[in-house]
C-alpha positions as CSV (number, residue, x, y, z in Angstrom):
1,X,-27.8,33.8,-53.1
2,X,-24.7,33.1,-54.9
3,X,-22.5,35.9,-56.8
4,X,-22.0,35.5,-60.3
5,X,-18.3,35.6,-62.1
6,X,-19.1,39.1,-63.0
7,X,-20.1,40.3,-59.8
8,X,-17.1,39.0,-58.2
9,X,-15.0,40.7,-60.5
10,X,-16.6,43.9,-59.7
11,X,-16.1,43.1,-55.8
12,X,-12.7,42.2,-56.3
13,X,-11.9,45.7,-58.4
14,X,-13.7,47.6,-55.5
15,X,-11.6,45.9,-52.9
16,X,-8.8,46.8,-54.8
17,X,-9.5,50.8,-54.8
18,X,-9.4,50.5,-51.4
19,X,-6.0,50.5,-51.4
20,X,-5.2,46.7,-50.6
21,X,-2.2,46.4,-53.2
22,X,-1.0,42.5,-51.8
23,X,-2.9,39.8,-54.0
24,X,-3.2,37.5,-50.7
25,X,-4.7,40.2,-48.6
26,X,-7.0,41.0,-51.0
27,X,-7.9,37.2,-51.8
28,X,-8.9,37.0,-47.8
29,X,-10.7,40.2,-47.8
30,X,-12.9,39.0,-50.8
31,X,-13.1,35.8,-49.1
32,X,-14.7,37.2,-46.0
33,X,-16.5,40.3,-47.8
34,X,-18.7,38.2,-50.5
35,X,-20.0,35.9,-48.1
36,X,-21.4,38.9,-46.0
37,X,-23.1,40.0,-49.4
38,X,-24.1,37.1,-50.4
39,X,-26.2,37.1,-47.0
40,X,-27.5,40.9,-47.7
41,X,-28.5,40.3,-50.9
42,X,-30.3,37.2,-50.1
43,X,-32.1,38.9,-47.7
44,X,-33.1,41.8,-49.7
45,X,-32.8,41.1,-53.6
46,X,-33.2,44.3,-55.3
47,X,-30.6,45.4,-53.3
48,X,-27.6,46.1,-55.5
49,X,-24.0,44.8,-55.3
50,X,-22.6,48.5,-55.0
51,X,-25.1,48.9,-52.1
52,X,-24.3,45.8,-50.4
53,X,-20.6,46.8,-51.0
54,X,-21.0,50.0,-49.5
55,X,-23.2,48.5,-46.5
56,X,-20.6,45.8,-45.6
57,X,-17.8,48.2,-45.8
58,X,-19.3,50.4,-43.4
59,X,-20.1,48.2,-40.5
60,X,-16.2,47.6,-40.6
61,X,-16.3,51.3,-38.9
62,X,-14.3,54.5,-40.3
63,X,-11.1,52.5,-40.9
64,X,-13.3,50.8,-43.3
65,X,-11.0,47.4,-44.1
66,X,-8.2,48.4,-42.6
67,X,-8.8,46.5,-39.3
68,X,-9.3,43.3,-41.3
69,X,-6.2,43.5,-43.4
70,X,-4.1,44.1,-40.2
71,X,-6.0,41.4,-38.5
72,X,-5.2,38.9,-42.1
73,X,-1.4,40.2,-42.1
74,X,-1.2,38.8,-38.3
75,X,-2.7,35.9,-39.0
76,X,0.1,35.1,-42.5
77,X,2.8,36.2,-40.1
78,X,2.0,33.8,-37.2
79,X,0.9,31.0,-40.1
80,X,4.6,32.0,-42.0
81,X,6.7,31.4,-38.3
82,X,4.6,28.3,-37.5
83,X,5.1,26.9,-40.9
84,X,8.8,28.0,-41.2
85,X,9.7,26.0,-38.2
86,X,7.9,23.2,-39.6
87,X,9.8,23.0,-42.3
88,X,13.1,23.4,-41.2
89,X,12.5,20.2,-39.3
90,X,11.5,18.5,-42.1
91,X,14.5,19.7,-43.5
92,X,16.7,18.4,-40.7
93,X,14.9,15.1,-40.5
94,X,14.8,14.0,-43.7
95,X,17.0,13.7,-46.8
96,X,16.3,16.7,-47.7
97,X,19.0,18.2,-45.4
98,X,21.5,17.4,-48.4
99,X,19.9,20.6,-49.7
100,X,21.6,22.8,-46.9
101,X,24.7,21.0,-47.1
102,X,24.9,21.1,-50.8
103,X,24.5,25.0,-50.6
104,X,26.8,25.2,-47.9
105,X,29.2,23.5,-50.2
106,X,28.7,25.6,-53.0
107,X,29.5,28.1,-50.8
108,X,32.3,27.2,-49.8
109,X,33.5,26.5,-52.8
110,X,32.6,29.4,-54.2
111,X,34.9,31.4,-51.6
112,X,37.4,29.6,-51.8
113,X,37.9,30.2,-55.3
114,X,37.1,33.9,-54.9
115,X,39.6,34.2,-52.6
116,X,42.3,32.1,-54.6
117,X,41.5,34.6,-57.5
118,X,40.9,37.9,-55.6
119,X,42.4,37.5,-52.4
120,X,41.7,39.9,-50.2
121,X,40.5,42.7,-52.9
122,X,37.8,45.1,-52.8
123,X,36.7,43.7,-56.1
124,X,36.6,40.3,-54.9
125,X,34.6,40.9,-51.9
126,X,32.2,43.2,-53.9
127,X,32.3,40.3,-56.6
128,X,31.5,37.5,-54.1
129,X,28.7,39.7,-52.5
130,X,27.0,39.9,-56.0
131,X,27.0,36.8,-56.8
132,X,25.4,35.1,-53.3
133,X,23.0,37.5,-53.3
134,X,21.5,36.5,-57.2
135,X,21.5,32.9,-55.8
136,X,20.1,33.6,-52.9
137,X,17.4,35.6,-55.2
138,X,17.1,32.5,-57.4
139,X,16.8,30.8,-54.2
140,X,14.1,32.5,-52.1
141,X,11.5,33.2,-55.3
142,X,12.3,30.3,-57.4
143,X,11.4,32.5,-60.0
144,X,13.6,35.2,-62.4
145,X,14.3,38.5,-61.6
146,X,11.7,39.5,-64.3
147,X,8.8,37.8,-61.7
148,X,10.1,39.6,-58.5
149,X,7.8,42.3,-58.8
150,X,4.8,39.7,-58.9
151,X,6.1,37.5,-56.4
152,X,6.2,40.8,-54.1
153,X,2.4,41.5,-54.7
154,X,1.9,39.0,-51.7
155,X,2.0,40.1,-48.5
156,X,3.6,37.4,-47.4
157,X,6.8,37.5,-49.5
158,X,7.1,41.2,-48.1
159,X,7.1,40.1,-44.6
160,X,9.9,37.9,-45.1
161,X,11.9,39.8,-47.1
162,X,13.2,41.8,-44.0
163,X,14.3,38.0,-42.3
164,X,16.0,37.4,-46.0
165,X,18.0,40.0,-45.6
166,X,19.1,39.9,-42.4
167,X,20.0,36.4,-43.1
168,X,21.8,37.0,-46.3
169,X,24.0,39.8,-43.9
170,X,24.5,36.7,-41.9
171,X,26.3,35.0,-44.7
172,X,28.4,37.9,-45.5
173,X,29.7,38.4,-42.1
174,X,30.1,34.7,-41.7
175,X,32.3,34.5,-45.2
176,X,34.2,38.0,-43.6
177,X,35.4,36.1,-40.2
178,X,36.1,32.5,-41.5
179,X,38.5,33.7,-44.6
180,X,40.0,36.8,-42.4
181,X,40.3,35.2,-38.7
182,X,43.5,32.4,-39.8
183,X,44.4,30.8,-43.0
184,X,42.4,27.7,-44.1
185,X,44.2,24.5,-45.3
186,X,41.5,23.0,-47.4
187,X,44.1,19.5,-47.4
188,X,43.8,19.1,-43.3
189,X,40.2,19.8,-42.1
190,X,42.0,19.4,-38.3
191,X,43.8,22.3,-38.9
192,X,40.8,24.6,-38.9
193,X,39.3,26.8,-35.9
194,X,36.7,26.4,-33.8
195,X,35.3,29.7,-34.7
196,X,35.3,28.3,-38.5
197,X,33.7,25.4,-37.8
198,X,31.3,28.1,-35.8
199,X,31.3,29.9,-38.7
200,X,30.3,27.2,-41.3
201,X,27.3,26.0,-39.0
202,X,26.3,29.4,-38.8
203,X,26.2,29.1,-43.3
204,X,24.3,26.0,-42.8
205,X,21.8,27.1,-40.2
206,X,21.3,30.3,-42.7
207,X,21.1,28.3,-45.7
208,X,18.5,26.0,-44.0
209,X,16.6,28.6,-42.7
210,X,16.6,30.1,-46.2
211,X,14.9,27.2,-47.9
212,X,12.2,27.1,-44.8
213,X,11.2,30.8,-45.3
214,X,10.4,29.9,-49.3
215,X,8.9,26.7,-48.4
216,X,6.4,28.8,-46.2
217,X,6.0,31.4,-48.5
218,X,5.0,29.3,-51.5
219,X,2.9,27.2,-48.8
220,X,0.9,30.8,-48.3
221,X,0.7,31.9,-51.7
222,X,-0.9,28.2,-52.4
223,X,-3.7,29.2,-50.0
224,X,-4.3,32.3,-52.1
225,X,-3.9,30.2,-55.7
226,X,-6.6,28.3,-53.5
227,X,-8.9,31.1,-53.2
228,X,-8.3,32.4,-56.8
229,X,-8.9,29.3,-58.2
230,X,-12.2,29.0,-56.4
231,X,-13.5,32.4,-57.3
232,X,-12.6,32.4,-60.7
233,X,-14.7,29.0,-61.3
234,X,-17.6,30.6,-60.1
């Protein structure tokens, strides 16, 4: 038998006390759970969706879901690194790669001009810091600061958001050594270092990278709009 809209509203509020908080996991979990109740219930009719619940839920053991969420959260990390990767070669091999320079311009630009202002302050450093990492924001949600808190009810998003930051570090540290190791001359590009040039691949790289984490993310949360969708229309 089929559930009806209610009855997957019920099932998806009973998941939910469970204490699977992550929209995605939860989605999965409901995907898997309704279609073993569907079979118990088909099998024995008066049998009640609370019953069925609590039957299903049981013959998962005495970590109850727990072994299917860490099974799901295994299965969107090796999804999010496969798709990443994907990505950033689509990136690189198409004309989207102006996306990753364009960035990497902005930048530059950017420091450039914080450093023409600032110099070498405190305040501009601390400034400069700010402001790359509300882009960078803007960047990996596509969405406000105001939706952050939604866009972090996925499970996905929180497994990247250790990679984001590690990469936004990245771009700090890579502004720190190519505006401290010599003096630029903007006028004769020959002039530069190697280790700037190192340094501004090393922007690029992040910046590409950047846009391929987001790209997989929103490619995941698709899945789970999929799901939603689907169950909703019931």
């Amino acid at each position: 038998m089929k559930l009806t809209k209610d009855q997957i509203e019920q099932l998806k509020k009973m998941i939910s006390s469970k204490g699977y908080p992550y929209i995605d996991v939860q989605y999965e979990i409901l995907d898997h759970v309704a279609c073993k109740i569907e079979e118990l219930m088909a099998h024995d009719p008066k049998l009640s969706l609370e019953a069925a619940f609590t039957k299903v839920h049981a013959s998962f053991g005495i970590f109850g879901f727990s072994s299917l969420e860490e099974s799901y959260e295994k299965t969107i990390q090796q999804k999010a690194t496969k798709f990443t990767l994907e990505a950033l070669v689509t990136i690189w091999t198409s004309w989207r790669i102006i996306l990753p320079f364009g960035l990497t311009a902005l930048f530059l630009g950017l420091a450039f001009f914080n450093q023409l202002f600032f110099g070498d302050s405190y305040i501009g450093s601390y400034l400069f810091a700010i402001g790359i990492f509300l882009i960078l924001l803007h960047l990996i949600t596509g969405r406000s600061w105001r939706s952050l808190k939604t866009y972090h009810q996925y499970a996905a998003a929180r497994q990247s958001s250790p990679f984001a930051v590690l990469l936004y570090i990245g771009l700090y540290v890579a502004y720190t050594l190519l505006w401290h190791s010599s003096e630029i001359q903007w006028w004769n590009i020959a002039s530069m270092s190697k280790e700037q040039w190192i340094c501004i691949g090393i922007i690029f790289i992040t910046f590409s990278l950047l846009l391929s984490v987001r790209k997989s993310i929103d490619h995941s949360i698709e899945r789970t709009h999929k799901l939603q969708r689907l169950y909703e229309t019931v």
